[in-house]
ROKE-558483 format. One record per residue (C-alpha): residue number from 0; residue in three letters; x, y, z. Coordinates in steps of 0.25 Angstrom, whole numbers, plus 2048, in hexadecimal, padded with zeros to 3 digits. Example, Ala and Ser with C-alpha at 12.3 -4.5 7.8 and 13.67 -1.06 7.14 Angstrom:
node seq: 0; type: Ala; x: 831; y: 7EE; z: 81F $
node seq: 1; type: Ser; x: 837; y: 7FC; z: 81D $
***
This chain:
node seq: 0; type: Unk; x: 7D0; y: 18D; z: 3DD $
node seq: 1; type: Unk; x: 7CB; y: 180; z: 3D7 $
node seq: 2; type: Unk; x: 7C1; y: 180; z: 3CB $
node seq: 3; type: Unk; x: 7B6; y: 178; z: 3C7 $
node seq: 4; type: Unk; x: 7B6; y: 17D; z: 3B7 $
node seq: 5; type: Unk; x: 7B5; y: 16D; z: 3B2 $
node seq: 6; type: Unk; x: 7A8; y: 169; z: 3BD $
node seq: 7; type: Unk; x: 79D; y: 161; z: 3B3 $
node seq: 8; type: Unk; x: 7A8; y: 15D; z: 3AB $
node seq: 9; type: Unk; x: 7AC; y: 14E; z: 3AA $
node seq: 10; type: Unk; x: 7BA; y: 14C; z: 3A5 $
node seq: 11; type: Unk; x: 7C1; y: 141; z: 3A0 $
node seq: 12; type: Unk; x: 7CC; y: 13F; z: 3A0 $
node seq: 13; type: Unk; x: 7DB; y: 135; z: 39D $
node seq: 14; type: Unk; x: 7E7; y: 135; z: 3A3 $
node seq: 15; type: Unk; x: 7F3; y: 12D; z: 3A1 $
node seq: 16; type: Unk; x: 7F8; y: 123; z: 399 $
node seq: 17; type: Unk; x: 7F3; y: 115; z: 395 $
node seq: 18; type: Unk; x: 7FC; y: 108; z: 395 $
node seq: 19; type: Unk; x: 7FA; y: 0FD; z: 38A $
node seq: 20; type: Unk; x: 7FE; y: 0F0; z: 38C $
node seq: 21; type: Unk; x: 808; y: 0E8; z: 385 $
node seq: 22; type: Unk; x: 806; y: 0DD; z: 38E $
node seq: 23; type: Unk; x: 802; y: 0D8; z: 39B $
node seq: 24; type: Unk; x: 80E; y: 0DF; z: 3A0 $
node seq: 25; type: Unk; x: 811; y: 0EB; z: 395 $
node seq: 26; type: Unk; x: 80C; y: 0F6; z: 391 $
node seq: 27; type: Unk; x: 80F; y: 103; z: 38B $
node seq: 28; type: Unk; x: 80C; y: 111; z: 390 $
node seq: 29; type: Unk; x: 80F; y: 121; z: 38E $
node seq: 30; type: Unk; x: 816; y: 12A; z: 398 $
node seq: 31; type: Unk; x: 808; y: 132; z: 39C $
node seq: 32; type: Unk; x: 808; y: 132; z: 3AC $
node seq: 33; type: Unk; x: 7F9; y: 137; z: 3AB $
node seq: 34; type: Unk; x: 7FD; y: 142; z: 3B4 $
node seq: 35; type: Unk; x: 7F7; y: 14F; z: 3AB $
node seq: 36; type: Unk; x: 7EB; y: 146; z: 3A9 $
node seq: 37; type: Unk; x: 7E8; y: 144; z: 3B8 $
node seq: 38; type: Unk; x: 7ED; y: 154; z: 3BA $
node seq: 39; type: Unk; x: 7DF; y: 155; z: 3B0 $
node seq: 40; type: Unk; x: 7D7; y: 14D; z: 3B8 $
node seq: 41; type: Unk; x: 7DB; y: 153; z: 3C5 $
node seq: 42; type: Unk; x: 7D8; y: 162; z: 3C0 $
node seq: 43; type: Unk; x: 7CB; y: 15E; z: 3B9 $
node seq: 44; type: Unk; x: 7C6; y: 159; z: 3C5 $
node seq: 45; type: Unk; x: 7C7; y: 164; z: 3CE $
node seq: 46; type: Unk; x: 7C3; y: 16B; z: 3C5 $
node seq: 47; type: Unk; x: 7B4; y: 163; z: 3C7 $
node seq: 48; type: Unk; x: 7B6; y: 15B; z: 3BB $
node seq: 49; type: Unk; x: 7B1; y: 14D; z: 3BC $
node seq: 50; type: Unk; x: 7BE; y: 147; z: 3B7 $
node seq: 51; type: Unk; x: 7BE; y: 139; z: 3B2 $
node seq: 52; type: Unk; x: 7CE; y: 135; z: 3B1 $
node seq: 53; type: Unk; x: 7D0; y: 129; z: 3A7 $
node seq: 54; type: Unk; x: 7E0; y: 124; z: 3AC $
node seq: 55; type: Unk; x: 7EA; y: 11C; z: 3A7 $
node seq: 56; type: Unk; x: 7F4; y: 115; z: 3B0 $
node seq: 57; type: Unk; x: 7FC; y: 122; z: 3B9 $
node seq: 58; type: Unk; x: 801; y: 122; z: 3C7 $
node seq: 59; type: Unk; x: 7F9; y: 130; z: 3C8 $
node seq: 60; type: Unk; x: 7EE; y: 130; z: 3D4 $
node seq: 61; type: Unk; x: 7E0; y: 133; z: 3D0 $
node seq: 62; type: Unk; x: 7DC; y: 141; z: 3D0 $
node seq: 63; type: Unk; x: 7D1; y: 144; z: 3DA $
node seq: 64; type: Unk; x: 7C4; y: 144; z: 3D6 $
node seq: 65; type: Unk; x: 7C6; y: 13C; z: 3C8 $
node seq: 66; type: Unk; x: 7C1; y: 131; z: 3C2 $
node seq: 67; type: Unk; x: 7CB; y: 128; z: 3C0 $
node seq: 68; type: Unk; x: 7CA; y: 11E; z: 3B6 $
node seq: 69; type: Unk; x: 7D9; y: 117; z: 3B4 $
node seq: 70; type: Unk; x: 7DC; y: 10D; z: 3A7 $
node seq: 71; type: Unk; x: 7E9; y: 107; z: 3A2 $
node seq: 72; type: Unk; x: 7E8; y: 108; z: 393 $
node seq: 73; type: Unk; x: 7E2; y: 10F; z: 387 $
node seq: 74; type: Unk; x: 7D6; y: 107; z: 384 $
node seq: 75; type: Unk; x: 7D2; y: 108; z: 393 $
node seq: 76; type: Unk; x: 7D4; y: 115; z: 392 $
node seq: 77; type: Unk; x: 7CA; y: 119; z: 386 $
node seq: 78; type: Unk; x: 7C0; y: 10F; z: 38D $
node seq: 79; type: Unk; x: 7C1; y: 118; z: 399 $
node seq: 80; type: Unk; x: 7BE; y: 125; z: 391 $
node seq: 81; type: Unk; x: 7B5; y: 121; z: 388 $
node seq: 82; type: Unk; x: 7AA; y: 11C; z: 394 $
node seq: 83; type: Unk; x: 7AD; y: 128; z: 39B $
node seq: 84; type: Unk; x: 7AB; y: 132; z: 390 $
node seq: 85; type: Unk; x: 79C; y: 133; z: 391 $
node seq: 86; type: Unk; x: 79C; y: 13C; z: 39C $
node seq: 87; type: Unk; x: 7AA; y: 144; z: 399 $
node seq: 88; type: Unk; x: 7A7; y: 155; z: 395 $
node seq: 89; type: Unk; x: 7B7; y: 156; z: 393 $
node seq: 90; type: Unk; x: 7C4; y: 14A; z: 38F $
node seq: 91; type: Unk; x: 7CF; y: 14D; z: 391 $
node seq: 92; type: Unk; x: 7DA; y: 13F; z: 38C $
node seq: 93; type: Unk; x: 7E6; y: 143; z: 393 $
node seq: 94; type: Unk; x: 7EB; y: 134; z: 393 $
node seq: 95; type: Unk; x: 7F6; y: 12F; z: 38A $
node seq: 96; type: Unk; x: 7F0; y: 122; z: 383 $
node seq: 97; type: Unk; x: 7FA; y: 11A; z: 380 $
node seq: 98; type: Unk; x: 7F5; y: 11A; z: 36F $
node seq: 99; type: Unk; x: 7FB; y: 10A; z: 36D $
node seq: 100; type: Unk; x: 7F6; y: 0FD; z: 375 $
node seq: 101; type: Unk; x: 7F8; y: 0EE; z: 372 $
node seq: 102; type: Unk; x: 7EB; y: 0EA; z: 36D $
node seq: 103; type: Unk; x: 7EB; y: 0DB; z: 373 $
node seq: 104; type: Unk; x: 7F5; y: 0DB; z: 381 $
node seq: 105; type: Unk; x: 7FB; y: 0CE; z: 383 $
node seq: 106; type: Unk; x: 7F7; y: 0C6; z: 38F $
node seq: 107; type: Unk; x: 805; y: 0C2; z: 393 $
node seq: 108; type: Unk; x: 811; y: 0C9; z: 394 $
node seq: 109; type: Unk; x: 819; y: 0CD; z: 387 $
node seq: 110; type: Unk; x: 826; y: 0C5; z: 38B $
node seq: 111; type: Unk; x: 835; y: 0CD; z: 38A $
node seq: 112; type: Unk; x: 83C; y: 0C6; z: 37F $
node seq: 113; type: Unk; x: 848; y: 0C9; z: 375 $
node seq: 114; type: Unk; x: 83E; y: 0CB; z: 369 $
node seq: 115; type: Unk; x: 837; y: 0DA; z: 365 $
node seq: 116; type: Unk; x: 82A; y: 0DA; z: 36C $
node seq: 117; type: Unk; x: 820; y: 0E2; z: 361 $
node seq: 118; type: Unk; x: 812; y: 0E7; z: 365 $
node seq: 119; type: Unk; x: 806; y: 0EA; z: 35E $
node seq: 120; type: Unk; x: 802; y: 0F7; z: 364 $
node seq: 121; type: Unk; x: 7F3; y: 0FB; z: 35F $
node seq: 122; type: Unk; x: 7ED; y: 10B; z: 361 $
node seq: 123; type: Unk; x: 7E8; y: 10F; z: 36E $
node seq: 124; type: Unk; x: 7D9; y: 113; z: 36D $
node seq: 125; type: Unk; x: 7D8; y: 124; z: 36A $
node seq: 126; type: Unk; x: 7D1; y: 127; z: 377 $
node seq: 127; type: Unk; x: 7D2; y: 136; z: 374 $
node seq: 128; type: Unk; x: 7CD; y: 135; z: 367 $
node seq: 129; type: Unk; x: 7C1; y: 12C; z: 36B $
node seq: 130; type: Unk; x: 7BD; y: 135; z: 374 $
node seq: 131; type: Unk; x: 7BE; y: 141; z: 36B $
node seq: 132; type: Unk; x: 7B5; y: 13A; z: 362 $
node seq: 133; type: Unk; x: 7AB; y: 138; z: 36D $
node seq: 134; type: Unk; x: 7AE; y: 147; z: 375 $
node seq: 135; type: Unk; x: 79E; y: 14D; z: 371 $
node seq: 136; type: Unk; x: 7A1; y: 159; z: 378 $
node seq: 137; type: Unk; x: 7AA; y: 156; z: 380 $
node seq: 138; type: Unk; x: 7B9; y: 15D; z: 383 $
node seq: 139; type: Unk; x: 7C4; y: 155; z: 37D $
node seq: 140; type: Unk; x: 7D2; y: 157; z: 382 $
node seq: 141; type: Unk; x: 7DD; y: 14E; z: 37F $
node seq: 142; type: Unk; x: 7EC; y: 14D; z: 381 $
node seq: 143; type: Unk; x: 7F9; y: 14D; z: 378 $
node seq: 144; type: Unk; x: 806; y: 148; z: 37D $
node seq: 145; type: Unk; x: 80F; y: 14C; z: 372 $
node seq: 146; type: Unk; x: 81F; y: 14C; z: 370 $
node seq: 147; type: Unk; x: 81D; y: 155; z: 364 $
node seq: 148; type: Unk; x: 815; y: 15F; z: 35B $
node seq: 149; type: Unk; x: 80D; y: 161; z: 368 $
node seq: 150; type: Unk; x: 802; y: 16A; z: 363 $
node seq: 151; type: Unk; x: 800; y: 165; z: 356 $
node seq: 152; type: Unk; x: 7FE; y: 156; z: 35C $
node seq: 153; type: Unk; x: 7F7; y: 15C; z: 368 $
node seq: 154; type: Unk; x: 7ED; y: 162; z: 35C $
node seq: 155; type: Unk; x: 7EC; y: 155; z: 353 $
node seq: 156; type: Unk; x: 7E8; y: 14E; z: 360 $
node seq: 157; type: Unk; x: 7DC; y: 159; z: 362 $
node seq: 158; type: Unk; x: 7D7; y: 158; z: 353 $
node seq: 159; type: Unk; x: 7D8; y: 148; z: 353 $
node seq: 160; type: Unk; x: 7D3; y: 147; z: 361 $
node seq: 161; type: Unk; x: 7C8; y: 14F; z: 360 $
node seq: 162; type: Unk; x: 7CE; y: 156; z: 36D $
node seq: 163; type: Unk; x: 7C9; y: 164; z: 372 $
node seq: 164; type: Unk; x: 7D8; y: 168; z: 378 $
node seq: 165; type: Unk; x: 7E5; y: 15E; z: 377 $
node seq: 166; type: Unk; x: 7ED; y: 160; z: 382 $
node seq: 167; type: Unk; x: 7FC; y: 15E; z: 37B $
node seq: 168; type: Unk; x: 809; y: 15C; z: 383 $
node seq: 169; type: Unk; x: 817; y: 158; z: 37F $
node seq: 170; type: Unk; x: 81A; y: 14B; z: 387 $
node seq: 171; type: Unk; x: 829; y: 14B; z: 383 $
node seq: 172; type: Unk; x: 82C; y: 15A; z: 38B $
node seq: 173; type: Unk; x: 833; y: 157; z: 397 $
node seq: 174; type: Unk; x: 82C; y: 159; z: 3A3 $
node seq: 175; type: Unk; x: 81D; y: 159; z: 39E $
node seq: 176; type: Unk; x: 814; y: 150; z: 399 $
node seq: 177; type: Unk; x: 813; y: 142; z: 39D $
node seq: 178; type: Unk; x: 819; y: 13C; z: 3AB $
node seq: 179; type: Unk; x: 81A; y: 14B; z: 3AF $
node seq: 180; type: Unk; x: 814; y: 156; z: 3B8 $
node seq: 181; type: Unk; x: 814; y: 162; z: 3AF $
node seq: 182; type: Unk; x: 80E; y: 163; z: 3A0 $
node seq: 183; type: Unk; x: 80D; y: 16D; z: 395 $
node seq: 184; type: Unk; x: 803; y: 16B; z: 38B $
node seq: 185; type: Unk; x: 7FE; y: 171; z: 37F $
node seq: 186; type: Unk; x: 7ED; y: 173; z: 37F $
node seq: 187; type: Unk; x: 7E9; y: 172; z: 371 $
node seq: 188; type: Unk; x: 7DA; y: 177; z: 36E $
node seq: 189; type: Unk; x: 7D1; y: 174; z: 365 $
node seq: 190; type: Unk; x: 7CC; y: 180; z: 362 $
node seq: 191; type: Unk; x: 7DA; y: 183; z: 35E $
node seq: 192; type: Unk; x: 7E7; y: 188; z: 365 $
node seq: 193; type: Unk; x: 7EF; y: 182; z: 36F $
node seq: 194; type: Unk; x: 7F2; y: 184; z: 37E $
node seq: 195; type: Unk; x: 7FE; y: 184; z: 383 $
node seq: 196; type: Unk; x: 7FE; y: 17F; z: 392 $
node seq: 197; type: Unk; x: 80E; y: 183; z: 398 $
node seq: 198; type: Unk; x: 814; y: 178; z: 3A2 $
node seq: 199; type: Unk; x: 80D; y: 177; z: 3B0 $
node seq: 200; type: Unk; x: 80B; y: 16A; z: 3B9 $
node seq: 201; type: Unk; x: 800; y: 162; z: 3B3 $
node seq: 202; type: Unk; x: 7F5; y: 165; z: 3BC $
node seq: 203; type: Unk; x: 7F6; y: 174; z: 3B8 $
node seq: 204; type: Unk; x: 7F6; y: 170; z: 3A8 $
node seq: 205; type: Unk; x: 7EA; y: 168; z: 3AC $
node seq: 206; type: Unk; x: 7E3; y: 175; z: 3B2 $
node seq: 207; type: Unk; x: 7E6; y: 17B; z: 3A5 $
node seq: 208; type: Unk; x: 7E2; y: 170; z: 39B $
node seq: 209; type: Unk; x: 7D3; y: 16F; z: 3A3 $
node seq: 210; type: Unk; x: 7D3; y: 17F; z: 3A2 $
node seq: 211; type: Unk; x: 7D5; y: 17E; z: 393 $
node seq: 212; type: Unk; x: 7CA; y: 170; z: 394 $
node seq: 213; type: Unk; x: 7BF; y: 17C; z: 39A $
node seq: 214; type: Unk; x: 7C2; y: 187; z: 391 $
node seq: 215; type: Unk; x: 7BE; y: 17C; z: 384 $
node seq: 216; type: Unk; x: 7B2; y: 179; z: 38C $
node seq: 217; type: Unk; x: 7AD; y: 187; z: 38F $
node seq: 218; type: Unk; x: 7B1; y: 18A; z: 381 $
node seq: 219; type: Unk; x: 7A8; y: 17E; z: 37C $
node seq: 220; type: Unk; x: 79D; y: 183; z: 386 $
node seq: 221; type: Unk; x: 79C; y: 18E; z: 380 $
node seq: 222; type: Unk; x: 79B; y: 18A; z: 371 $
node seq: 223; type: Unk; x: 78E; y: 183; z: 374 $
***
């Protein structure tokens, strides 16, 4: 039976990675495929959510019924959220942002030669934490890909952040995570305590996270 638990809300929301330039030819990336991002989208719409879907460069067709609004890099990518915030009731930044960039690309091609080539790599615009700063009232949820201390990261991240939930997942554990099907993630609150979502395909951990997104709004609702 389909539900229609997220109509009047607009969502926004990231998915994939970013590439940065090195050159006109270069550039440097992460292994996200944007697949449990797109999974998000997908759900939130049939779920009669207006979904507003800010993608970095992935072979993924556009879910149904979605905005898609597709950038290469980091700096595109905060531009793209920040103009679409005004109208967004809930964030959710499932994108992995590449966090270093060249500041200044070459024009020409970086020719191969036998010396070391050395690069200035400056910080990434803080997209999440731009928008945490700016969330009014707002739901907040961002994304940890971890390789260690998963909950305790997944935590920082919510405090820094000014997140609502982080949803934390370890990247290194084979056959979850980034490139694949299946995730297992880790919810943590911040009204405390933590949610452990068990392995499932990526479409069912996103039924799950958008459950979890509803249960913080009704909560909010009812504190007003």
């Amino acid at each position: 039976m389909s539900r229609h638990d997220l109509e009047g809300e607009t969502l926004l929301l990231t998915a994939g990675p970013t590439q940065e330039a090195l050159d006109p030819v270069r550039y440097i990336t992460n292994r996200s495929s944007g697949k449990m991002g797109y999974a998000l989208a997908a759900a939130a719409a049939r779920r009669g959510a207006r979904v507003i879907l800010v993608s970095g460069p992935t072979h993924l067709p556009p879910p149904p019924e979605v905005e898609l609004i597709r950038i290469r890099t980091a700096v595109e990518m905060r531009e793209a959220v920040m103009s679409h915030l005004e109208p967004a009731t809930i964030v959710i930044k499932s994108a992995a942002v590449a966090d270093y960039h060249v500041k200044e690309v070459p024009q020409q091609k970086t020719k191969k030669t036998a010396a070391r080539w050395t690069i200035d790599l400056d910080p990434t615009p803080d997209i999440l934490a731009e928008v945490g700063r700016n969330k009014g009232s707002r739901l907040l949820v961002g994304f940890a890909a971890e390789t260690q201390n998963l909950v305790a990261e997944g935590r920082r991240k919510l405090e820094t952040k000014n997140c609502d939930m982080v949803v934390a997942n370890l990247v290194s554990q084979e056959g979850t995570g980034f490139e694949s099907d299946e995730n297992e993630v880790v919810l943590v609150m911040r009204a405390g305590g933590n949610v452990a979502l068990p392995r499932n395909s990526k479409s069912v951990i996103a039924e799950q996270i958008l459950d979890h997104v509803l249960k913080l709004r009704l909560a909010r609702h009812e504190a007003s």
